[in-house]
N, C-alpha and C positions, 0 to 999 in steps of 0.2 A: 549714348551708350556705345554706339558703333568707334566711336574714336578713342574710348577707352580702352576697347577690346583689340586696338591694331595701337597700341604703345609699347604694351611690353615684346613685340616683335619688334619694332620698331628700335627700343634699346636696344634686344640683341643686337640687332644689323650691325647700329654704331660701336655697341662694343666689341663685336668683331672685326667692326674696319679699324678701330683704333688697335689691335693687337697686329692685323695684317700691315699696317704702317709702320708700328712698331718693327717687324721685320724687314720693311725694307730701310729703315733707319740703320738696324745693325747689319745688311749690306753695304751701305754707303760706308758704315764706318771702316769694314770689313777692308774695302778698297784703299782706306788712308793708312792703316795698320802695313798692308802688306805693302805696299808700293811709296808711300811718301813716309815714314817710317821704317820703310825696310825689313820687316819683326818675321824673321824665320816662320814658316808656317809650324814644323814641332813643338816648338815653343810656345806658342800661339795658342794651338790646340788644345799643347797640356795643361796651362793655365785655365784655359776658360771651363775645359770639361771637370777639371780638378774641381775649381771653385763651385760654380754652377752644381755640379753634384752635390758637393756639401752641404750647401744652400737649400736644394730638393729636398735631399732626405730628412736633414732639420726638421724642414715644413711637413714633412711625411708623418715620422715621430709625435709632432706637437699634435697631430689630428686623429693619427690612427694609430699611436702606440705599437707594441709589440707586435700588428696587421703588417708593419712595414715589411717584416721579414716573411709573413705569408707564400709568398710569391715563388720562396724557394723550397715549398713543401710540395711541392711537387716537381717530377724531371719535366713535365710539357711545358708549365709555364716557367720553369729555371731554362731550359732551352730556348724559350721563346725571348726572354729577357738576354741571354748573352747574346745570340743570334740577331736582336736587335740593335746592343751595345757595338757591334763587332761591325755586323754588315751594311748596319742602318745607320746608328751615330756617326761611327769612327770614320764612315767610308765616305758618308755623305758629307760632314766637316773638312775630312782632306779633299775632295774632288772638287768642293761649291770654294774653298778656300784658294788652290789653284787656279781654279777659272776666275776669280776673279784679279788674281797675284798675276798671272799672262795675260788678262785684255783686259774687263771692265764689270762694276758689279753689275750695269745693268743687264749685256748681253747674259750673263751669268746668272742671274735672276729670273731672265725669263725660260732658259733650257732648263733650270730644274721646275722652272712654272709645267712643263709637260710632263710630270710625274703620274699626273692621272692618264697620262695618256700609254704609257710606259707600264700601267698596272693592266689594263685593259689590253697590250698586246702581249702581255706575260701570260694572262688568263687564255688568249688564244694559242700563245705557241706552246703554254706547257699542262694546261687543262684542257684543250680542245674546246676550248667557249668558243659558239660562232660568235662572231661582231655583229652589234647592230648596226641596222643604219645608221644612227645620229654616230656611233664608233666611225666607220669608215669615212665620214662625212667631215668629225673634227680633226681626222689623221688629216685628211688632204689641206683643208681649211690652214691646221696648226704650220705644217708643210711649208707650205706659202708664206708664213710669219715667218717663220724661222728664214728662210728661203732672203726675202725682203730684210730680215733685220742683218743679218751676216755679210751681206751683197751689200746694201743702202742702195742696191736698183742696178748697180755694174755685176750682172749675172758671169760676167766672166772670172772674176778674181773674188776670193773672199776679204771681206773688211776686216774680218777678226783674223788670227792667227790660228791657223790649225788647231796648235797645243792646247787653246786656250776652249775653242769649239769643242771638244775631243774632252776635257776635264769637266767643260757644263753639261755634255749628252752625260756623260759619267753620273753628274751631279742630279741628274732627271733622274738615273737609273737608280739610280741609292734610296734619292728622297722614295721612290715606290716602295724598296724594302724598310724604308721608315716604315712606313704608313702600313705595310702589308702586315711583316714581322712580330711587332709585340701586340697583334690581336687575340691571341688566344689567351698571354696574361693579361690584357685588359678586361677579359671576360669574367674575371674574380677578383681583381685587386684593381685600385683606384689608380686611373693615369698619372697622377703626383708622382705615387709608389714606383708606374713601372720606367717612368721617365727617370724619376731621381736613381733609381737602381742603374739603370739602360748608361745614363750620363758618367755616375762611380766609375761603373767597370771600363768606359771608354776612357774616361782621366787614367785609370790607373795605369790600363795599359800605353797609352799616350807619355806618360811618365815613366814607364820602364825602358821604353827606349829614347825620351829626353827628358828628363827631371827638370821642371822650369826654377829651380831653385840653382839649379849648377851654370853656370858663366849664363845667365839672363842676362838683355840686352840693357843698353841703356836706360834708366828708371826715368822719366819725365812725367811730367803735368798731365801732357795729352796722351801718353800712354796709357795711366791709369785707368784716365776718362776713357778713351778707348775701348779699353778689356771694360770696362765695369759698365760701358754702354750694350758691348756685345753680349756679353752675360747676364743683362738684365733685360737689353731689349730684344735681343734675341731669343732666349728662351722663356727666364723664368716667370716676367710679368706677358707677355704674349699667350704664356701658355694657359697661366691663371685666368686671365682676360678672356680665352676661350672655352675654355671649360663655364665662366660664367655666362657667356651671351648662350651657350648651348639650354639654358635655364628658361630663356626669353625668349626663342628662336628654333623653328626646325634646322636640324643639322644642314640639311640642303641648300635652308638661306643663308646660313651662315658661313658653309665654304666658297660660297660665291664671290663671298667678301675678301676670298684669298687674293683678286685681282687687285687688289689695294697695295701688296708687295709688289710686283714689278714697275705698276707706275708709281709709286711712290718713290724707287730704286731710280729711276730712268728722271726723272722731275730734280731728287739729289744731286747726280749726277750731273748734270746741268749746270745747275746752282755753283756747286761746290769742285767740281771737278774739271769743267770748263768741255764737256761731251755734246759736239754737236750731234743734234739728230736730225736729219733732212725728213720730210714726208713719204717720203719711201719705209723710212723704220717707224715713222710712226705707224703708220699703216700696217708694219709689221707686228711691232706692240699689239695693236686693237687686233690683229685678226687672229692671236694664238691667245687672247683672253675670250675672243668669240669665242675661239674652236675648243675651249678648255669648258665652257660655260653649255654648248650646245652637245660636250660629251656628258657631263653631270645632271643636265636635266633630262636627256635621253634615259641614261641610268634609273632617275628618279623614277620617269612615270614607265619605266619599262619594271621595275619593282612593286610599284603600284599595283600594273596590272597581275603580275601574279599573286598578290596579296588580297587581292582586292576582285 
């Protein structure tokens, strides 16, 4: 009986980690798109938020009928949905897209891996939240990674380029108003909804200022695959995949499973893109999945206690 009762946890984990891989799948590819294919990022974006949206709200419609439009009967959560589209999709697709079009998906993977970290010093410089211990603990800890991965150990010169450092803190800072942003419409309407809403309004505007129907790049094989790996493994089935292990799994154990994207990123990489990594970055790797891992269980049993 005891092993029965530790499976459907069990599922979740794994179907969490296969959606966390799933996105570091669509960084690697992310990398081939901008850099060995050359594919304008405007372009890029307008497609994928285009499609990817249409595709949401579809799936919106066939579940929740006339529910889809919900969202915008009221100004809190219609604010909270464009505010989301605008500061969280659109900003965090251009910045996570540059950082990796200037250095690499991995490096680029792991600066927005500190998104939790970046929410947590949001709460302190603009809510007055003290930090907790385990907070100050994974700043320094993630510090060190970061520190380690950009250097590979020569503290004197950075390995990455500026531009490219400078686009992924960006992409950390975004991914927070992902995650921060569309909470208050998620309090009333289903995440499909406020995603597929969130993704529309980013295409649309993404396509007013480049319409990917007007001089699109050259059409090939691996292009397609490409956009249709990014839009599929990047968002849509990732996101499905998560929503169902949250079924099988406390949410807690299931964003742990988010360390499955940067090493899965960094492992690709590798493979396919011929990225050395000396032990120095590995160590950088492990210590900002530490420091990310030692800030969310802090969190946990620090909620605990006051619930409890």
């Amino acid at each position: 009986m005891k092993k029965q009762s530790h499976n459907p946890v069990l599922k979740g984990i794994v179907i969490a980690a296969i959606a966390s891989v799933m996105w570091g799948i669509s960084g690697t590819t992310l990398q081939l798109i901008s850099q060995n294919l050359a594919i304008p990022a405007t372009w890029m974006l307008s497609m994928r938020t285009f499609s990817a949206g249409i595709i949401l709200l579809a799936i919106s419609f066939v579940f929740y009928g006339k529910k889809t439009f919900h969202v915008f009967s009221r100004p809190d959560t219609a604010w909270s949905v464009v505010s989301y589209a605008i500061l969280g999709l659109m900003a965090n697709l251009l910045t996570f897209y540059y950082a990796i079009q200037t250095g690499n998906a991995s490096a680029a993977t792991i600066l927005q891996y500190l998104s939790p970290l970046f929410i947590v010093i949001g709460g302190v410089l603009f809510k007055h939240r003290r930090p907790f211990r385990s907070d100050v603990i994974a700043f320094i800890i993630a510090l060190l990674g970061v520190l380690f991965c950009i250097t590979r150990g020569n503290f004197t010169q950075l390995d990455l380029p500026l531009v490219s450092l400078l686009w992924g803190l960006g992409s950390g800072v975004t991914a927070a108003f992902y995650v921060v942003l569309p909470q208050r419409a998620a309090e009333d309407n289903p995440p499909v909804v406020v995603l597929g809403w969130g993704t529309m309004i980013a295409g649309l505007l993404f396509n007013l200022y480049r319409p990917f129907w007007i001089n699109p790049p050259h059409i090939s094989w691996v292009l397609v695959a490409s956009v249709a790996t990014v839009v599929l493994f990047g968002t849509i089935l990732p996101f499905g995949l998560l929503m169902e292990a949250t079924r099988f799994a406390p949410s807690d154990v299931v964003s742990i499973m988010d360390a499955m994207q940067p090493i899965t990123t960094s492992i690709l990489s590798v493979i396919f893109f011929h990225l050395h990594l000396n032990w120095v970055e590995i160590i950088g790797i492990a210590l900002v999945i530490i420091a990310i891992f030692i800030l969310q269980e802090g969190r946990r049993r620090a909620s605990y206690d006051i619930h409890y």
